[in-house]
C-alpha positions as CSV (number, residue, x, y, z in Angstrom):
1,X,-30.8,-0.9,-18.7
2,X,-29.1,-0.9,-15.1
3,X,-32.1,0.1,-12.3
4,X,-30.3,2.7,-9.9
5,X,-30.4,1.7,-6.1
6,X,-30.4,3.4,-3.1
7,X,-27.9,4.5,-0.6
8,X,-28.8,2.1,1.7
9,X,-29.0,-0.7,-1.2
10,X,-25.2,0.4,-2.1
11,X,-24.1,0.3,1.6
12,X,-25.2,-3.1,1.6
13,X,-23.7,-4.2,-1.2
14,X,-20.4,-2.7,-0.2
15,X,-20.4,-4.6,3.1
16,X,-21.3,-8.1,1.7
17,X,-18.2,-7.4,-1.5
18,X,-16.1,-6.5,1.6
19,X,-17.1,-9.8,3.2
20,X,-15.9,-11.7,0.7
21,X,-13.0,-9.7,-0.6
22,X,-11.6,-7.7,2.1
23,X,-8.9,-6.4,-0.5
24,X,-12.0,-5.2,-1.8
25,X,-12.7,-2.4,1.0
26,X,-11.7,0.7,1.2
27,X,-8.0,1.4,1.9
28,X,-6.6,0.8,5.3
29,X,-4.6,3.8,7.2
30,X,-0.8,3.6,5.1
31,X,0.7,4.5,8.6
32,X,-1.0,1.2,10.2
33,X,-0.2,-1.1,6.8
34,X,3.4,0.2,6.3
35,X,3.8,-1.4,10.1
36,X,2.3,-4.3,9.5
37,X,4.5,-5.0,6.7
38,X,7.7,-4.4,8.5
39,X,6.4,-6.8,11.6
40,X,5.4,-9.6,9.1
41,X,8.8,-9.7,7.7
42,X,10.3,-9.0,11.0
43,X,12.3,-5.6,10.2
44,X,12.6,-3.0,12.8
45,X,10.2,-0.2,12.4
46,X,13.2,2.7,12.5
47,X,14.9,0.5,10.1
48,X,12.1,0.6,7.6
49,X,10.9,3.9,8.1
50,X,14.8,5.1,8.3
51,X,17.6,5.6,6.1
52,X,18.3,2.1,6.2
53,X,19.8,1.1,2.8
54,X,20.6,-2.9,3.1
55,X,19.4,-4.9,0.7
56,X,16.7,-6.9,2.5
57,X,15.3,-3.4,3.8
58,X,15.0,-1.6,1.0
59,X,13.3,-3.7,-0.9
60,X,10.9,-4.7,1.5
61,X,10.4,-0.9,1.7
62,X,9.8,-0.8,-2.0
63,X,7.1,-3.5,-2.1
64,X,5.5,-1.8,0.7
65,X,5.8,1.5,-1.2
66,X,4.3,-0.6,-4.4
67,X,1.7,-2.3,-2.3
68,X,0.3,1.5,-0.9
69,X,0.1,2.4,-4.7
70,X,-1.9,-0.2,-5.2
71,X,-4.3,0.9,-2.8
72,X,-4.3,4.1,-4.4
73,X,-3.0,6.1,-2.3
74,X,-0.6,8.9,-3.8
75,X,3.7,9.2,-4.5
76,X,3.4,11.9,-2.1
77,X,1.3,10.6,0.1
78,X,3.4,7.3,0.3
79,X,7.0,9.5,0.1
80,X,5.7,11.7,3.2
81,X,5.3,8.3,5.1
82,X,8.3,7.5,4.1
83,X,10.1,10.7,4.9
84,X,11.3,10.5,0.9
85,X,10.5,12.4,-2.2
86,X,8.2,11.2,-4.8
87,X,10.5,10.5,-7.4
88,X,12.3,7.9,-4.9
89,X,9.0,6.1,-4.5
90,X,8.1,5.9,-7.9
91,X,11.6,4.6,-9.1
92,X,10.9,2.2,-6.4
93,X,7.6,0.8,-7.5
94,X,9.4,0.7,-11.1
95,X,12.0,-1.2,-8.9
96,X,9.4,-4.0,-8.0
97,X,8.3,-4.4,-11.2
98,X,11.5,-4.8,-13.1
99,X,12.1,-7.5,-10.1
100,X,8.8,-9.4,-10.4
101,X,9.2,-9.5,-14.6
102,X,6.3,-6.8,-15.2
């Protein structure tokens, strides 16, 4: 049988799992992540957050839009960032996967 803790016994478990595994801890700001991506693989922030439809932006933008879902945030919440509609988000996560083999 599993003891329960306390709150203050959780809180410091979460802080030493989010030592070790920062991908762990709780979902960073999408604005603030979405930015980052686009510096690290040195696209223009109105490109990526445009209507920029080259082939190197968008599907950065879709691995961004795959990478927010994976930190669970929502299709609307990632298609408002993105000044899209849901459906364009999802079919780009789907997009991701086809590409990576999943």
């Amino acid at each position: 049988m599993i003891e329960p803790i306390t709150a203050k016994e959780m809180q410091q478990a979460y802080f030493w799992a989010a030592q070790c595994h920062p991908e762990l801890a709780q979902a960073r700001n999408p604005e603030e992540y979405a930015a980052d991506f686009a510096r690290r693989h040195g696209i223009r922030l109105p490109d990526f957050f445009g209507k920029t439809r080259t082939h190197d932006v968008a599907h950065r933008r879709q691995e961004c839009m795959a990478d927010l879902r994976d930190q669970g945030f929502t299709l609307s919440r990632i298609a408002r960032l993105f000044k899209r509609d849901h459906t364009t988000v999802q079919h780009g996560i789907e997009a991701v996967k086809r590409r990576k083999g999943l």
